[in-house]
CHARMM internal coordinates of N, CA and C (Angstrom, degrees):
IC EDIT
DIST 1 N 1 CA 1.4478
DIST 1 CA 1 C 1.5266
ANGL 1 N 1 CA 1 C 111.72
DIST 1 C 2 N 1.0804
ANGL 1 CA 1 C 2 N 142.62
DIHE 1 N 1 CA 1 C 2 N 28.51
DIST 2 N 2 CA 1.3240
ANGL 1 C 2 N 2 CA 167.70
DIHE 1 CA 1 C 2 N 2 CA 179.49
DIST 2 CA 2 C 0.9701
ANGL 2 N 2 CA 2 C 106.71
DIHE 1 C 2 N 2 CA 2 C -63.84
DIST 2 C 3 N 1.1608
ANGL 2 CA 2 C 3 N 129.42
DIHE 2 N 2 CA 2 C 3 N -46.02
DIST 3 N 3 CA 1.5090
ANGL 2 C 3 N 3 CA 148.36
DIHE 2 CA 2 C 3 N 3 CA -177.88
DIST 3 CA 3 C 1.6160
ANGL 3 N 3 CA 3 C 106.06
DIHE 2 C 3 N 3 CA 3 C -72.74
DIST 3 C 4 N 1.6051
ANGL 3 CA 3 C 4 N 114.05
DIHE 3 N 3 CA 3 C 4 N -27.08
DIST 4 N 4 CA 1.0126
ANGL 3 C 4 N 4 CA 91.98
DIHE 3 CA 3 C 4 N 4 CA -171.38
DIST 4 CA 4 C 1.6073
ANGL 4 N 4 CA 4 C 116.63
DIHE 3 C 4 N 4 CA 4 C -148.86
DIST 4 C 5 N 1.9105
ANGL 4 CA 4 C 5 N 99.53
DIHE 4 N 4 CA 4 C 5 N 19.64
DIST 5 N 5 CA 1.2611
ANGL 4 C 5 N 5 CA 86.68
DIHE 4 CA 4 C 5 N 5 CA -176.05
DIST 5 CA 5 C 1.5447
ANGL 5 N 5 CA 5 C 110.31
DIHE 4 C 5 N 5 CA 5 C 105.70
DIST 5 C 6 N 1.5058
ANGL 5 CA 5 C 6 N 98.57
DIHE 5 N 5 CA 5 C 6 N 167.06
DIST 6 N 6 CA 1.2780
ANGL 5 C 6 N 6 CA 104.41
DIHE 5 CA 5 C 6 N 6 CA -175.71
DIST 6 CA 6 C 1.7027
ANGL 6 N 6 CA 6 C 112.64
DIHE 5 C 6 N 6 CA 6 C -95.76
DIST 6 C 7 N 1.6275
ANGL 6 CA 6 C 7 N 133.94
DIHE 6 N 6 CA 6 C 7 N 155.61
DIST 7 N 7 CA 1.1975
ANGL 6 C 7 N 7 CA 112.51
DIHE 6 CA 6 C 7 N 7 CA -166.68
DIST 7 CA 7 C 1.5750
ANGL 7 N 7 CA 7 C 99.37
DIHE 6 C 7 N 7 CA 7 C -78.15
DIST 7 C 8 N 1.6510
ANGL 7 CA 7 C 8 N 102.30
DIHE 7 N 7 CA 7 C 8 N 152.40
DIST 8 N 8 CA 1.8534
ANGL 7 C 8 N 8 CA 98.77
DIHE 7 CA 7 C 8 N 8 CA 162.08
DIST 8 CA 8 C 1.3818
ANGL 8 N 8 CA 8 C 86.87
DIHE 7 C 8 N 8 CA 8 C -125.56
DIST 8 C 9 N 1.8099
ANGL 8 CA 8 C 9 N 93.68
DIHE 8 N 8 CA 8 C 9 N -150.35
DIST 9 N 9 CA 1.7558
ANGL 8 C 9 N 9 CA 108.03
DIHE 8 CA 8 C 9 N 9 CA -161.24
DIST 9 CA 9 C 1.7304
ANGL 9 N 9 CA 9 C 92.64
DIHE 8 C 9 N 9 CA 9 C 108.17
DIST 9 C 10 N 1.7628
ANGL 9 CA 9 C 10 N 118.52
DIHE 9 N 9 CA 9 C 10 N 170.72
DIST 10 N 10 CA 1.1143
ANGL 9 C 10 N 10 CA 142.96
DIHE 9 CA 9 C 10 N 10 CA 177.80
DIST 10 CA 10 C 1.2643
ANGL 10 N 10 CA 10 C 119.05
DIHE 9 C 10 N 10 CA 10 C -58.51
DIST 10 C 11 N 1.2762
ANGL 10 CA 10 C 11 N 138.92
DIHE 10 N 10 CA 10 C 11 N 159.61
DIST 11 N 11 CA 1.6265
ANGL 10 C 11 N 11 CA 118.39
DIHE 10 CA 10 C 11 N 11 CA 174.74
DIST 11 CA 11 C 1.3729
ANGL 11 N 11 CA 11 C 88.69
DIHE 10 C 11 N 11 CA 11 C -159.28
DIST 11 C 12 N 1.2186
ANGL 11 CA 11 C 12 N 110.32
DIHE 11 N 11 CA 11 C 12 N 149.38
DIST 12 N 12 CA 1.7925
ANGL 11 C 12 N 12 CA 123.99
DIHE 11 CA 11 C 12 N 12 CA 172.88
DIST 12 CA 12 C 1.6375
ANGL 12 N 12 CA 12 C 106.78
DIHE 11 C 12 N 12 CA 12 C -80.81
DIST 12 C 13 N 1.3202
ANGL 12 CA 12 C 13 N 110.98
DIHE 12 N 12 CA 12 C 13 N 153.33
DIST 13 N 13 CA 1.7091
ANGL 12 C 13 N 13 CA 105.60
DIHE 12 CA 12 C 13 N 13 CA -174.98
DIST 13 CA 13 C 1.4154
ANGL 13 N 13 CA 13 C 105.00
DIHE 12 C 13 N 13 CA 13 C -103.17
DIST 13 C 14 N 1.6496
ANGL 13 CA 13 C 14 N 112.35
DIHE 13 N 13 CA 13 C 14 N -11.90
DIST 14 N 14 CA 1.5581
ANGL 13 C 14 N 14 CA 99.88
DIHE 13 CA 13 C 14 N 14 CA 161.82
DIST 14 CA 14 C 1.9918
ANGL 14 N 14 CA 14 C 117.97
DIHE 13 C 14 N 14 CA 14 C -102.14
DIST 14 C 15 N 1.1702
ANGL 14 CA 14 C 15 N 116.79
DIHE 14 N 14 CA 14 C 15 N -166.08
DIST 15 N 15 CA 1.1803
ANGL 14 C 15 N 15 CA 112.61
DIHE 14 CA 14 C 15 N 15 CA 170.08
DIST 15 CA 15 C 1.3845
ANGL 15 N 15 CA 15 C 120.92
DIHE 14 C 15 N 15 CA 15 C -80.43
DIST 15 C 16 N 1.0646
ANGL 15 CA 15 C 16 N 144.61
DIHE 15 N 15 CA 15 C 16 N 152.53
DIST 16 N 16 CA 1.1638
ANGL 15 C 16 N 16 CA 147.69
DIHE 15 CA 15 C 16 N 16 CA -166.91
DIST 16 CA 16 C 1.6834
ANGL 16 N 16 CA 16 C 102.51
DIHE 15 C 16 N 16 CA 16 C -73.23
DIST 16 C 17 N 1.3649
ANGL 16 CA 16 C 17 N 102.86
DIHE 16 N 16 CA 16 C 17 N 128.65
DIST 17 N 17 CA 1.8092
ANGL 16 C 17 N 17 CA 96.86
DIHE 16 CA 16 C 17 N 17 CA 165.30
DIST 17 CA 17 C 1.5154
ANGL 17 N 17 CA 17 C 124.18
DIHE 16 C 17 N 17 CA 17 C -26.60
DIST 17 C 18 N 1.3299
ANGL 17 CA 17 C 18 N 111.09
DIHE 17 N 17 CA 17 C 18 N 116.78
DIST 18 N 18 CA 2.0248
ANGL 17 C 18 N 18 CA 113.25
DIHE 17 CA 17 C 18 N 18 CA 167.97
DIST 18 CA 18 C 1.2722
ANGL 18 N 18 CA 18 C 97.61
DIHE 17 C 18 N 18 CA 18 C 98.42
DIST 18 C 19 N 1.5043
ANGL 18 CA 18 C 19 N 143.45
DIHE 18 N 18 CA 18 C 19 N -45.23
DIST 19 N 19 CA 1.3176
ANGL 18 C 19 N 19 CA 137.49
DIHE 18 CA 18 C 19 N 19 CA 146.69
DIST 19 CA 19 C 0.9268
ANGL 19 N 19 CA 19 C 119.50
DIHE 18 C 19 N 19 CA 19 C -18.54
DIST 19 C 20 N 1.7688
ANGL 19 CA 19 C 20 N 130.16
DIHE 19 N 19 CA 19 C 20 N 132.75
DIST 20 N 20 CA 1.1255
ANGL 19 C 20 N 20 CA 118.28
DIHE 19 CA 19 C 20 N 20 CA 162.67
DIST 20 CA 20 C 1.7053
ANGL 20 N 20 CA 20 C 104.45
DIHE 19 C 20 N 20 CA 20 C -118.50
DIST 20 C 21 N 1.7013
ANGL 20 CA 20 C 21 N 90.35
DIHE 20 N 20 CA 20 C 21 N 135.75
DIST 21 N 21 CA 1.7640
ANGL 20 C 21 N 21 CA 96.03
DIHE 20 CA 20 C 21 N 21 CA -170.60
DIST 21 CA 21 C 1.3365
ANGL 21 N 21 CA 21 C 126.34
DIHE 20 C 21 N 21 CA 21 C -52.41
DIST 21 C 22 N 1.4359
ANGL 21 CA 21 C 22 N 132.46
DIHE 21 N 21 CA 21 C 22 N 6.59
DIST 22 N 22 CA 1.2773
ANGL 21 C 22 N 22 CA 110.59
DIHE 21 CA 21 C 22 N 22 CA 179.06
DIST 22 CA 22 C 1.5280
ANGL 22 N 22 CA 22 C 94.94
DIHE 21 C 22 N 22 CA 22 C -118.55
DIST 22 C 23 N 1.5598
ANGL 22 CA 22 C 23 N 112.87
DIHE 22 N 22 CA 22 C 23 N 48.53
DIST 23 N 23 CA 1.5426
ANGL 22 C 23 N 23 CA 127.44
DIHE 22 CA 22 C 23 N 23 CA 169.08
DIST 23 CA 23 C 1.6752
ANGL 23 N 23 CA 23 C 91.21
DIHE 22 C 23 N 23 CA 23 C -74.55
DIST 23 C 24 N 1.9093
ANGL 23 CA 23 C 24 N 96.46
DIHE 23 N 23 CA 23 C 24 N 128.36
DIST 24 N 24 CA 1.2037
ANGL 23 C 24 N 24 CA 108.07
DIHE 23 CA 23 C 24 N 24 CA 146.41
DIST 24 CA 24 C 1.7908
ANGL 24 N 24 CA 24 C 131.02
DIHE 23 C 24 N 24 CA 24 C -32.20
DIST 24 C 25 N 1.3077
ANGL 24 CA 24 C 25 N 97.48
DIHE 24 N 24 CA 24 C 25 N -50.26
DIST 25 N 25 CA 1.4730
ANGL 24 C 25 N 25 CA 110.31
DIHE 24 CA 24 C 25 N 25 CA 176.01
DIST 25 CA 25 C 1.1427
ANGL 25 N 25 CA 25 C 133.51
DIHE 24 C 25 N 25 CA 25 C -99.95
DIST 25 C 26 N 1.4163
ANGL 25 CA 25 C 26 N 104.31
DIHE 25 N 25 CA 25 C 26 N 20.56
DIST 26 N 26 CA 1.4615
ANGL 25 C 26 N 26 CA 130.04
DIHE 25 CA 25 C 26 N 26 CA -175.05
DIST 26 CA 26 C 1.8545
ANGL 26 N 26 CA 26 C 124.32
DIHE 25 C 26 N 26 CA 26 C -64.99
DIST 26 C 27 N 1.5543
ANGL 26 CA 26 C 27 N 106.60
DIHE 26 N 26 CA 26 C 27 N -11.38
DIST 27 N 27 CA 1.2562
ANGL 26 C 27 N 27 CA 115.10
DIHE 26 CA 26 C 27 N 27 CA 168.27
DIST 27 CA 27 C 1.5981
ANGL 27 N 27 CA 27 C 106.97
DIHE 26 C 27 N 27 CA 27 C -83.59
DIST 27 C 28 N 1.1722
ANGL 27 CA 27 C 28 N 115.97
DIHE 27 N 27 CA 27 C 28 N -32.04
DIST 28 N 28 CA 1.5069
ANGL 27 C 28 N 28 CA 126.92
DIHE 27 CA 27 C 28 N 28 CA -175.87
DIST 28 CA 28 C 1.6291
ANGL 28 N 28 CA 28 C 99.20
DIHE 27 C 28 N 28 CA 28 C -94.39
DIST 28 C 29 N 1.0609
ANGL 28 CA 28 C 29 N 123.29
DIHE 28 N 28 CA 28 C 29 N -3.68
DIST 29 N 29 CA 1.5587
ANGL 28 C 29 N 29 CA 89.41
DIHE 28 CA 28 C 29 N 29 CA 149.33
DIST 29 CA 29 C 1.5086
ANGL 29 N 29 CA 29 C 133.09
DIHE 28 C 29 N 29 CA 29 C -109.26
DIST 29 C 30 N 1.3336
ANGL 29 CA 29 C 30 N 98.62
DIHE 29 N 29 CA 29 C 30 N 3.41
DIST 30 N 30 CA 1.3120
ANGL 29 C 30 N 30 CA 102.00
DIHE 29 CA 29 C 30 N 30 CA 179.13
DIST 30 CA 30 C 1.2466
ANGL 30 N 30 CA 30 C 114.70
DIHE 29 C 30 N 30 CA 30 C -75.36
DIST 30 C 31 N 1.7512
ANGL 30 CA 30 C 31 N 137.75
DIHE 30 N 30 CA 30 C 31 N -28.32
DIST 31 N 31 CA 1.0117
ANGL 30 C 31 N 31 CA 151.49
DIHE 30 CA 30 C 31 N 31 CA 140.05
DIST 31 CA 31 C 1.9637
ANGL 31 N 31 CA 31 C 101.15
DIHE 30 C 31 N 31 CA 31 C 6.91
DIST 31 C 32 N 1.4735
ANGL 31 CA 31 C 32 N 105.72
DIHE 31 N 31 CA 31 C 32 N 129.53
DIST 32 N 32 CA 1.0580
ANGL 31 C 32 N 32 CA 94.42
DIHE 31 CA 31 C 32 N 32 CA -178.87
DIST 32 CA 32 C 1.4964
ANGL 32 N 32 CA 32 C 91.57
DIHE 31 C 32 N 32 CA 32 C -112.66
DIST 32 C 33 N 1.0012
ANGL 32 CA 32 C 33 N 144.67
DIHE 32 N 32 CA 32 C 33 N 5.34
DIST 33 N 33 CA 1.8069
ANGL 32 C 33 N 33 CA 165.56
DIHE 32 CA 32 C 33 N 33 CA -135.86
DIST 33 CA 33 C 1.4227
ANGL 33 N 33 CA 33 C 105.35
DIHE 32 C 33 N 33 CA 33 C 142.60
DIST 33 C 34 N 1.5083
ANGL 33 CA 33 C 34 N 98.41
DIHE 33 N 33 CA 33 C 34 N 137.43
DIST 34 N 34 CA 1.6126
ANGL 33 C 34 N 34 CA 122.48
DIHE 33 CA 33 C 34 N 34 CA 169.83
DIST 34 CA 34 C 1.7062
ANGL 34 N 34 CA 34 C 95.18
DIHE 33 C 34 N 34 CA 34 C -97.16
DIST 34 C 35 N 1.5090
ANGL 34 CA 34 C 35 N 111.69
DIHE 34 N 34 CA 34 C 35 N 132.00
DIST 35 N 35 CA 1.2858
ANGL 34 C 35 N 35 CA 126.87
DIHE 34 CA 34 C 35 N 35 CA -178.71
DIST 35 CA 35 C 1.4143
ANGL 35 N 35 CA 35 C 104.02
DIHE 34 C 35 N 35 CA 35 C -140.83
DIST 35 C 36 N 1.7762
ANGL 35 CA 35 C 36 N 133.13
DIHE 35 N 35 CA 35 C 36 N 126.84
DIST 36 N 36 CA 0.9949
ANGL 35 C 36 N 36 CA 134.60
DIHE 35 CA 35 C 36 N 36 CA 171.95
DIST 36 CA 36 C 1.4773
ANGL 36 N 36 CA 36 C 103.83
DIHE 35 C 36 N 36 CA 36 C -141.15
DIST 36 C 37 N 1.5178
ANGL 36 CA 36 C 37 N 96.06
DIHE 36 N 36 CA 36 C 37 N 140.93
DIST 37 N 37 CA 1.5575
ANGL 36 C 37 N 37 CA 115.56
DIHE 36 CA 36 C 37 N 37 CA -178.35
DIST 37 CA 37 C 1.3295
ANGL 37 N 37 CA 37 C 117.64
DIHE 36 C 37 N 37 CA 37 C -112.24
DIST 37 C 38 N 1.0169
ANGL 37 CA 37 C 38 N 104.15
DIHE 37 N 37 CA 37 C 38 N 151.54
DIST 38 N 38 CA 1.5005
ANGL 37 C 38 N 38 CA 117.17
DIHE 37 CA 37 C 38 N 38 CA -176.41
DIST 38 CA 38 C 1.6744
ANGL 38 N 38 CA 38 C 115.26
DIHE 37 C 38 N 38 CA 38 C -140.27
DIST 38 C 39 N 1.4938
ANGL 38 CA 38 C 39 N 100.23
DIHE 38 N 38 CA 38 C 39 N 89.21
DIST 39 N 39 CA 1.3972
ANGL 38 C 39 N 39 CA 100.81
DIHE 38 CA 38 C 39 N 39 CA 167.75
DIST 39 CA 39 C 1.3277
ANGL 39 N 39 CA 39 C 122.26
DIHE 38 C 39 N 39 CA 39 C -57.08
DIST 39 C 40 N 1.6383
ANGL 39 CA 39 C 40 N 112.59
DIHE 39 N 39 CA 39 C 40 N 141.47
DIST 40 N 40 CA 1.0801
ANGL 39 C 40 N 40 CA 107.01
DIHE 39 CA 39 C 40 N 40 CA -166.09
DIST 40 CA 40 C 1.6988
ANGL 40 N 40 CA 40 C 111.30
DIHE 39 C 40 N 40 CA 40 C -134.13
DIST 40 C 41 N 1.4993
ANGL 40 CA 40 C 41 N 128.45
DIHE 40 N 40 CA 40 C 41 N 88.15
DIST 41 N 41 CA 1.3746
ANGL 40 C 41 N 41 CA 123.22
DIHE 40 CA 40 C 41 N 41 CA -144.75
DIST 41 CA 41 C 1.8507
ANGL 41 N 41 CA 41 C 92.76
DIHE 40 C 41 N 41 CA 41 C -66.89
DIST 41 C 42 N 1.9154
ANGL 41 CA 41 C 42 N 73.77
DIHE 41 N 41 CA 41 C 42 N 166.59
DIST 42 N 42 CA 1.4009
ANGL 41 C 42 N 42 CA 97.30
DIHE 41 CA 41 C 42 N 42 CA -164.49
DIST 42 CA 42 C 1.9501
ANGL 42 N 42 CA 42 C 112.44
DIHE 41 C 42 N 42 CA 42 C -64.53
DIST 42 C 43 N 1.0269
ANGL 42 CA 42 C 43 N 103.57
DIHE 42 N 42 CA 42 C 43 N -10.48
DIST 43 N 43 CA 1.6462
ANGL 42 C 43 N 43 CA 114.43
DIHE 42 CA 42 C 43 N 43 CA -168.35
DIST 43 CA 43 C 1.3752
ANGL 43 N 43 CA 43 C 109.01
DIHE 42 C 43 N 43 CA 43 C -65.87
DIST 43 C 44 N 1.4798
ANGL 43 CA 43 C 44 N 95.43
DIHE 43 N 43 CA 43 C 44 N -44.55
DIST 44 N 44 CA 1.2476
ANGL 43 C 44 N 44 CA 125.54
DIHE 43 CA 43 C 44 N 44 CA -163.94
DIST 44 CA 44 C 1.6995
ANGL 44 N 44 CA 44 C 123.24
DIHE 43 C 44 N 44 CA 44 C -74.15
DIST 44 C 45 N 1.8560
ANGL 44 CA 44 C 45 N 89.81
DIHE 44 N 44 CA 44 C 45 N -41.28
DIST 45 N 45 CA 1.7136
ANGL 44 C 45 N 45 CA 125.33
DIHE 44 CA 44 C 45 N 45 CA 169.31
DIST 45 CA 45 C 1.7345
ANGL 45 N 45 CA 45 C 95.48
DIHE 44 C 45 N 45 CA 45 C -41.80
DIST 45 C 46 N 1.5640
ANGL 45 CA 45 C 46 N 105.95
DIHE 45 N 45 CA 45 C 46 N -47.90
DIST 46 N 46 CA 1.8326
ANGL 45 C 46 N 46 CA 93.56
DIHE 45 CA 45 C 46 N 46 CA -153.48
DIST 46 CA 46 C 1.4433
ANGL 46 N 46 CA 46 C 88.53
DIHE 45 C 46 N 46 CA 46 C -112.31
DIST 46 C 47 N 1.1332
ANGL 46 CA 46 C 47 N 144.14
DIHE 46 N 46 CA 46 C 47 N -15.00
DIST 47 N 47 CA 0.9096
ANGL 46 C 47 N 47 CA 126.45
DIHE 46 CA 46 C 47 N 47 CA 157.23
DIST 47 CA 47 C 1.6144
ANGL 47 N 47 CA 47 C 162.49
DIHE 46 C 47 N 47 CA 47 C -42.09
DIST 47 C 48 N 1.7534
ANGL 47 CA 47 C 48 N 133.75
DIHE 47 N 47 CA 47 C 48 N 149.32
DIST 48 N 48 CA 1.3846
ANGL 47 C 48 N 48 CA 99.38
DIHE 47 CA 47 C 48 N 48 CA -155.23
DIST 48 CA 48 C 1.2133
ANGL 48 N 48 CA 48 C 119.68
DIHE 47 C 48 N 48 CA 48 C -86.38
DIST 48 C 49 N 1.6077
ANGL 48 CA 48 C 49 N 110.22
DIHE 48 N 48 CA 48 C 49 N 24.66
DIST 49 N 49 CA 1.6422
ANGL 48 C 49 N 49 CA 93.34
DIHE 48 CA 48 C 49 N 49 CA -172.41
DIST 49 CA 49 C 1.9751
ANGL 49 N 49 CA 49 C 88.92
DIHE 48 C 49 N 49 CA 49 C -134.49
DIST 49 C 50 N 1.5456
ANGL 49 CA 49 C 50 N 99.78
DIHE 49 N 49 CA 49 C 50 N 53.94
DIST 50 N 50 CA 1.5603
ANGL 49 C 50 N 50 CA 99.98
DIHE 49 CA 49 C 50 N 50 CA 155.95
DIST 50 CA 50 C 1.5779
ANGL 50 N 50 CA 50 C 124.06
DIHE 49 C 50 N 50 CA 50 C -84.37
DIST 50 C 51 N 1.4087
ANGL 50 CA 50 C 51 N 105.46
DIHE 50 N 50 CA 50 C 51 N -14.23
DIST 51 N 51 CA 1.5734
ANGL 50 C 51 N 51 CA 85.50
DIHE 50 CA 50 C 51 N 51 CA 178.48
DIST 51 CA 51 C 1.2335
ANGL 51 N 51 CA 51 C 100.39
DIHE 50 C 51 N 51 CA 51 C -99.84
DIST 51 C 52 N 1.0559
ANGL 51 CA 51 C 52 N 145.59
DIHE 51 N 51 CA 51 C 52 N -5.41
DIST 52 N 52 CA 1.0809
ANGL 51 C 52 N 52 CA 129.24
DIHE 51 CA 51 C 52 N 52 CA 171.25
DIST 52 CA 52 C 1.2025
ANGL 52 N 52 CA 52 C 110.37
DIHE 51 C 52 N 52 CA 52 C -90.30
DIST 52 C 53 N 1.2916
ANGL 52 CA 52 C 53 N 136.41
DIHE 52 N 52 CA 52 C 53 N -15.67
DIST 53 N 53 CA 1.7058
ANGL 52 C 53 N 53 CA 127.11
DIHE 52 CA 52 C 53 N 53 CA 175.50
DIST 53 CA 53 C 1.6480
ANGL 53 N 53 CA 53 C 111.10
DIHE 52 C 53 N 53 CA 53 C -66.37
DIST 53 C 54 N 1.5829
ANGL 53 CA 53 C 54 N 87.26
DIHE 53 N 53 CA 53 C 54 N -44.51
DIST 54 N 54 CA 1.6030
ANGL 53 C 54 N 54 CA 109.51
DIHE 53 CA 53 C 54 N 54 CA 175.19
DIST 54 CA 54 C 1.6652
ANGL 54 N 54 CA 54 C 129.49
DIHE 53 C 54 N 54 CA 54 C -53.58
DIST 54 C 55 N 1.6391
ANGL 54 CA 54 C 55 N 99.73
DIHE 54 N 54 CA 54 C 55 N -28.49
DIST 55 N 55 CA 1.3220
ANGL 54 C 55 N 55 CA 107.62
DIHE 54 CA 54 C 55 N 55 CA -178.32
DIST 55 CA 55 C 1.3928
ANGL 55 N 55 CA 55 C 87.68
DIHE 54 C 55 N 55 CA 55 C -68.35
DIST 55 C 56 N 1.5592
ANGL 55 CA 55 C 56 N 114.68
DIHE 55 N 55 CA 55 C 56 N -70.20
DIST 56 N 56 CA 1.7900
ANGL 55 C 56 N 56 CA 121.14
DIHE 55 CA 55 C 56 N 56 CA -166.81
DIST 56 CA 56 C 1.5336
ANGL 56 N 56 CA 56 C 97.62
DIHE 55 C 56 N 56 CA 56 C -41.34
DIST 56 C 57 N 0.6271
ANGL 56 CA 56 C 57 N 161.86
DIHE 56 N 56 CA 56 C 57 N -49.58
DIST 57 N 57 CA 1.6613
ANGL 56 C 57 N 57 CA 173.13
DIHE 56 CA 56 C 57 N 57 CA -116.70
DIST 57 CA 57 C 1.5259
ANGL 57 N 57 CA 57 C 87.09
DIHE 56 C 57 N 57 CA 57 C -97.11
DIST 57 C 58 N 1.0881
ANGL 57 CA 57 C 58 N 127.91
DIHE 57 N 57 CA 57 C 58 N -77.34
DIST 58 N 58 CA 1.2857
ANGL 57 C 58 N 58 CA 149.54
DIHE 57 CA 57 C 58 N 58 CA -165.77
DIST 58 CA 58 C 1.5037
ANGL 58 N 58 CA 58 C 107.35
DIHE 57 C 58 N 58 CA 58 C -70.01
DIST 58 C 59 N 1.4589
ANGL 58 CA 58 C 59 N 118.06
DIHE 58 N 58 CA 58 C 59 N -31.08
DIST 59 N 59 CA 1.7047
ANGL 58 C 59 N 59 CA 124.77
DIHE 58 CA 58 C 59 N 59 CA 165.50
DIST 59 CA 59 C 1.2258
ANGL 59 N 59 CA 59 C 111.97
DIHE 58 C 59 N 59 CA 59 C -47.93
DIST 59 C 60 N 1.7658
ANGL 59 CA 59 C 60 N 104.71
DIHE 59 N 59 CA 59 C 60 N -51.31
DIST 60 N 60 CA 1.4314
ANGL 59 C 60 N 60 CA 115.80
DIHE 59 CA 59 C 60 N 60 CA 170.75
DIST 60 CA 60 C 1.3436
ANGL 60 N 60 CA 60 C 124.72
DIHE 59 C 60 N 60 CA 60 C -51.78
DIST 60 C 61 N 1.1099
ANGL 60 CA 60 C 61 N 99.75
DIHE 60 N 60 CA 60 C 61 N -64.16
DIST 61 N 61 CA 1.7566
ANGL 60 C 61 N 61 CA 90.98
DIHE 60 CA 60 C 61 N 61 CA 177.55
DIST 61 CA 61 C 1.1279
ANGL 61 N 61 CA 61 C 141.64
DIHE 60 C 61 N 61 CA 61 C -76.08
DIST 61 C 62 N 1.5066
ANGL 61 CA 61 C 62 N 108.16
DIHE 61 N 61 CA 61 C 62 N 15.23
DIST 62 N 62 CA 1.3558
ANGL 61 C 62 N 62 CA 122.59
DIHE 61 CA 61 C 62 N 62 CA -160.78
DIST 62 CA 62 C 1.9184
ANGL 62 N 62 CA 62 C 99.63
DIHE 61 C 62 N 62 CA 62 C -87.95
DIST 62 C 63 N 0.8386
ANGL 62 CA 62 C 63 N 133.54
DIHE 62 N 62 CA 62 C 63 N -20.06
DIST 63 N 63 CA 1.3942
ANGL 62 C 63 N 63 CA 136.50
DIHE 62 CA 62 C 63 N 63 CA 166.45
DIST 63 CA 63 C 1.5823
ANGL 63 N 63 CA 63 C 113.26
DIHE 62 C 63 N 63 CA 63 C -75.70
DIST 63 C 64 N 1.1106
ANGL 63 CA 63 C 64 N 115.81
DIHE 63 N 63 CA 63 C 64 N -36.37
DIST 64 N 64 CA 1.4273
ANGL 63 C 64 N 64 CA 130.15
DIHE 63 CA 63 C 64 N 64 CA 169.98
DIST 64 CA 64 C 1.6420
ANGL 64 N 64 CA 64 C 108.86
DIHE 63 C 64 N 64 CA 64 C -52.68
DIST 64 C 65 N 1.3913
ANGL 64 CA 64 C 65 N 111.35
DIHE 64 N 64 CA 64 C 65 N -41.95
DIST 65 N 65 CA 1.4310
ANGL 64 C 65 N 65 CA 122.39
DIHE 64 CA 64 C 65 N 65 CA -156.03
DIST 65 CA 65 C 1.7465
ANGL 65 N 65 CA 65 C 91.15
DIHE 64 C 65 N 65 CA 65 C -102.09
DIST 65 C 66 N 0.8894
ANGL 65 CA 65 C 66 N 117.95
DIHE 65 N 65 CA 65 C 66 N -36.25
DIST 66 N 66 CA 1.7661
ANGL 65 C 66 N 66 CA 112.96
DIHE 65 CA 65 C 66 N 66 CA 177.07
DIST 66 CA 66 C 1.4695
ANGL 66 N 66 CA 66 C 106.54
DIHE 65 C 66 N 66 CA 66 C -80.57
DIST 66 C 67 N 1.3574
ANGL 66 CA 66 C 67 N 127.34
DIHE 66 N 66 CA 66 C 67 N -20.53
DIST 67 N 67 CA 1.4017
ANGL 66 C 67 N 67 CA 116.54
DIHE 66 CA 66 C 67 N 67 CA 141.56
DIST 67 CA 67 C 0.8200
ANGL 67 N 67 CA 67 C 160.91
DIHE 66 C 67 N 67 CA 67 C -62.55
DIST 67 C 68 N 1.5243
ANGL 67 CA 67 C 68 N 112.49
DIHE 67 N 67 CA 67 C 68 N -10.48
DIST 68 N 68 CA 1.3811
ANGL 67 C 68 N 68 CA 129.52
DIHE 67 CA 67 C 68 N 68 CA 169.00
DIST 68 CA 68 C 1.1609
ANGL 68 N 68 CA 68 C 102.68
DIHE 67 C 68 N 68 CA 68 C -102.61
DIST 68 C 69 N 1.4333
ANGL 68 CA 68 C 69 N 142.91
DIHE 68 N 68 CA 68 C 69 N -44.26
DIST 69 N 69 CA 1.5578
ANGL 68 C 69 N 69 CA 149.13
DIHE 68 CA 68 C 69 N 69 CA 154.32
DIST 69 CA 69 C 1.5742
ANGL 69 N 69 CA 69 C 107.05
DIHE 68 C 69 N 69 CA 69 C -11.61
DIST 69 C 70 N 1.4296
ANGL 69 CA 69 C 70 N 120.50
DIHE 69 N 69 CA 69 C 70 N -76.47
DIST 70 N 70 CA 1.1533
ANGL 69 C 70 N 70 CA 119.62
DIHE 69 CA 69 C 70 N 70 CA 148.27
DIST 70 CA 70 C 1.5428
ANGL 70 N 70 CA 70 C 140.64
DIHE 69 C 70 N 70 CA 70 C -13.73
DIST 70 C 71 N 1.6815
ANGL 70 CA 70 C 71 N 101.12
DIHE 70 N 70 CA 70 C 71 N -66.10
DIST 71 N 71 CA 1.2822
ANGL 70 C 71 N 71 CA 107.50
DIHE 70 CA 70 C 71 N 71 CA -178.85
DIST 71 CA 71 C 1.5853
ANGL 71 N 71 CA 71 C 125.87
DIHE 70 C 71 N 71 CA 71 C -68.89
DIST 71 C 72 N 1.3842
ANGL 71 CA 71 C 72 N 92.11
DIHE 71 N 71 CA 71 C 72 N -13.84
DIST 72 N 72 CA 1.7734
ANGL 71 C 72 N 72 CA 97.25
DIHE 71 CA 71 C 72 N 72 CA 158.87
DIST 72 CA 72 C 1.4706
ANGL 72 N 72 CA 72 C 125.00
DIHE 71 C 72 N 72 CA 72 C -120.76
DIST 72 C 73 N 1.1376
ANGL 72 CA 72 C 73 N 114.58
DIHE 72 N 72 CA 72 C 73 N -5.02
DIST 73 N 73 CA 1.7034
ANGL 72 C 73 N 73 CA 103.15
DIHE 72 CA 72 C 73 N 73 CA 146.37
DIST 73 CA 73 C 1.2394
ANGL 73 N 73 CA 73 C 147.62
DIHE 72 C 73 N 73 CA 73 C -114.88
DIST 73 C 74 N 1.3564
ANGL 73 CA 73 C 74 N 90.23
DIHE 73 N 73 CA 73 C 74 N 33.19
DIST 74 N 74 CA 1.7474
ANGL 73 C 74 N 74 CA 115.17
DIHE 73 CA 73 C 74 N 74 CA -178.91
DIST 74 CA 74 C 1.3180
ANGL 74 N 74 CA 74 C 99.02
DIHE 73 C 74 N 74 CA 74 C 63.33
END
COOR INIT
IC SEED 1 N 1 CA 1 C
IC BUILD
């Protein structure tokens, strides 16, 4: 996640029902939504090579996003 930061979005302060809290991945499930940002400087905003930064941008996260795709429809 380098690319993009750390995840935010809402998170529950206990563990999620059936979880048990001393889950390795227990920060990630409390997540009530995965949210990642990507600042994007202004140079760049008007500049001529935004769609193409943007495509790569989106290259990146595209494994991110077929992982969670997954993770909720089996």
């Amino acid at each position: 996640m380098k690319t993009f930061g750390r995840l935010e979005g809402e998170k529950l302060v206990r563990p999620p029902q059936g979880f048990p809290a001393d889950s390795p991945f227990i920060e990630l499930l409390k997540h009530k939504s995965y949210i990642v940002v990507y600042p994007l400087p202004d140079a760049l905003a008007f500049g001529a090579g935004l769609l193409q930064h943007t495509t790569e941008v989106c290259r990146i996260l595209n494994p991110f996003n077929r992982f969670l795709n997954v993770a909720v429809t089996g």
